[in-house]
C-alpha positions in Angstrom: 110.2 74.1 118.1 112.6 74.3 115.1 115.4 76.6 114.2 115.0 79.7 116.3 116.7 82.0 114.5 113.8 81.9 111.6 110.8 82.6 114.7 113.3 85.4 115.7 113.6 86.9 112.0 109.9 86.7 111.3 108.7 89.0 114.0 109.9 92.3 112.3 108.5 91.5 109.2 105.1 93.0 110.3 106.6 96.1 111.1 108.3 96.7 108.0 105.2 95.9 106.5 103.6 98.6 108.3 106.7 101.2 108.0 106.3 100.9 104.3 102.6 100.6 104.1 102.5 103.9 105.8 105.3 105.8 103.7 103.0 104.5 100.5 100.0 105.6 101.9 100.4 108.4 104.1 104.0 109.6 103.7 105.1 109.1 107.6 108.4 110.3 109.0 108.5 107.4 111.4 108.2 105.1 108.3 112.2 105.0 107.5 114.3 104.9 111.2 111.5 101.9 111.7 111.9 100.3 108.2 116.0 100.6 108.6 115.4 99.3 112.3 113.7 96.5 111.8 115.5 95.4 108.5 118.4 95.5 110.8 116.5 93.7 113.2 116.1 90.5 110.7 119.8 90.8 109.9 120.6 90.5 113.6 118.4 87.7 114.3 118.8 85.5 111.5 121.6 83.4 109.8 122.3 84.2 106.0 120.2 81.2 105.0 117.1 83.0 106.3 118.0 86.3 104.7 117.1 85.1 102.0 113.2 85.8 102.6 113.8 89.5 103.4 114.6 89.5 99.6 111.8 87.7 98.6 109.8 89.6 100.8 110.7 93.0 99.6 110.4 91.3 95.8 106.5 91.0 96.9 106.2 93.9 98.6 107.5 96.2 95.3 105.4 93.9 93.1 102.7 94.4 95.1 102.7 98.0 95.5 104.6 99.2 93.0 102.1 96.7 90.4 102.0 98.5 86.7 102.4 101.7 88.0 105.7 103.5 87.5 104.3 106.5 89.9 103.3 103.5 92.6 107.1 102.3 92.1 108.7 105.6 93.0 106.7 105.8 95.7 108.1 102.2 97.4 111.3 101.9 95.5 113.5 104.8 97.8 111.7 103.2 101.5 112.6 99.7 100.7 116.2 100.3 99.2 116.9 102.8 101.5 116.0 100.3 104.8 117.9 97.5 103.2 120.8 99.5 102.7 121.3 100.9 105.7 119.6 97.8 107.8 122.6 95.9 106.4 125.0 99.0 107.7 123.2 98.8 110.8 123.7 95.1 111.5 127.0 95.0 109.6 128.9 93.8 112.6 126.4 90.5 113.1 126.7 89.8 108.9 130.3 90.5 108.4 130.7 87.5 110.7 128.2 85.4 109.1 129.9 86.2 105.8 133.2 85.2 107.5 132.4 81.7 108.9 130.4 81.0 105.6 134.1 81.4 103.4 135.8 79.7 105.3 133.5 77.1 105.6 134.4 73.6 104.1 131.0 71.7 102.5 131.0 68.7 101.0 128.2 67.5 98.6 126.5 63.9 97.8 124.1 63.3 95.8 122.2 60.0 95.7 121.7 59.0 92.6 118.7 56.6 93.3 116.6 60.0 94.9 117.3 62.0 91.5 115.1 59.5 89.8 112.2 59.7 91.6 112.4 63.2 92.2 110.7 64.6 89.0 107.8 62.1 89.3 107.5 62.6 93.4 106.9 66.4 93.0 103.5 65.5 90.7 102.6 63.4 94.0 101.6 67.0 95.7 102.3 65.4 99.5 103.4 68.1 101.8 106.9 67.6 102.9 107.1 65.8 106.4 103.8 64.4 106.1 105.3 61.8 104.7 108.0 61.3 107.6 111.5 62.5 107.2 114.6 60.4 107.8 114.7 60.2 111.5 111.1 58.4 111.5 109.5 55.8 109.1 109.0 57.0 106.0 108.6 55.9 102.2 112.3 56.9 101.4 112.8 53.5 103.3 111.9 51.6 100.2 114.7 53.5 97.4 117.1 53.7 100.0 117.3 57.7 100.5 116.7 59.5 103.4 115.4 62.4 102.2 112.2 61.7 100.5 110.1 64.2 102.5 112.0 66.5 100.0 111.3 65.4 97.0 107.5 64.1 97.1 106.1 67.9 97.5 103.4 70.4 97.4 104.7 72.1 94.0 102.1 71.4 91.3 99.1 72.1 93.2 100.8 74.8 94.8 101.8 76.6 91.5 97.8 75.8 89.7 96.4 77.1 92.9 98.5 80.0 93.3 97.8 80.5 89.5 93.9 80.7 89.8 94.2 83.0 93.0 96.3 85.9 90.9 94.0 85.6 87.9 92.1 88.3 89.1 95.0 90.3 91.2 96.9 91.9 88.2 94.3 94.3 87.6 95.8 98.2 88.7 92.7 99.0 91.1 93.5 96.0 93.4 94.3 97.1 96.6 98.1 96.9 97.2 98.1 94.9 100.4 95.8 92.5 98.3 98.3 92.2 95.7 100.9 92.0 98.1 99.5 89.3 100.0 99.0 87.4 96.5 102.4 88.1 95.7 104.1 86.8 99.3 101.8 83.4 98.6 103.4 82.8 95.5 106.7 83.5 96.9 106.1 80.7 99.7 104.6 78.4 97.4 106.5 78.6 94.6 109.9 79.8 95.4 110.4 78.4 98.7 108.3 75.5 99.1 108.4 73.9 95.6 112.4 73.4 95.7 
């Protein structure tokens, strides 16, 4: 259950994986109609706030590949700015319109001022977010009043010194790219998206 455009997004990330694992590798024609396809595929399906992880994604993946090698990052640089360019041609009609509705969009922010205090000390707590409850079920926001403690009392520390000890070793140039890659998409989910 959950937000279905994020399931729908997530299944063509393996197949850009694999169009620009095989353009690295083996120089495949097929790796660039598929890469454009499926980028446009994740355009399609998602909403602009789960776009987002096609950047990240694609940070990893030229991190990953690319490493300390400026050879390695000619060789996956073209691929993935060429898919992303023309994905977002390809599902141009879908984002336009996403684009649209977010402008003219009206938000209003509020910020709590008794959750801001806690927040800096919650995230050394390391809880999972949800484990704790969130506001539609009993949870230990009850007690300062804020609704969105699930937020704030996170994984982040022990996410970042964990993430920290498995890279040690992964910045070495004869790591195996999908290694590196893999190491670099952890950090990304860890660190970047989690942690916040």
């Amino acid at each position: 259950f959950g937000h279905p455009w994020i399931q729908a997004q997530f299944n063509y990330y393996p197949l850009i994986w694999l169009a620009w694992d095989a353009w690295f590798h083996q120089r495949r024609w097929w790796s660039w109609p598929l890469g454009v396809v499926a980028v446009g595929g994740i355009f399609n399906a998602g909403n602009l706030q789960s776009h987002a992880y096609l950047v990240l994604f694609s940070g990893a993946i030229l991190l990953g590949y690319g490493g300390f090698s400026v050879t390695n990052w000619k060789k996956i640089l073209p691929v993935v700015a060429f898919s992303g360019v023309l994905g977002m041609m390809l599902a141009c009609p879908v984002l336009l319109g996403q684009l649209e509705l977010f402008s003219f969009r009206t938000r209003v922010i509020e910020l709590q001022a008794q959750s801001n205090c806690i927040g800096g000390l919650g995230t050394f707590a390391t809880f999972f977010p949800w484990s704790l409850g969130t506001f539609r079920t009993l949870d230990v926001g009850k007690f300062f009043n804020t609704s969105n403690m699930g937020f704030y009392l996170f994984i982040g520390p022990a996410a970042v010194l964990s993430t920290l000890i498995g890279i040690r070793g992964m910045v070495r140039a004869d790591v195996a790219p999908a290694r590196r890659t893999s190491v670099c998409l952890i950090v990304v989910y860890l660190i970047i998206v989690c942690s916040p």
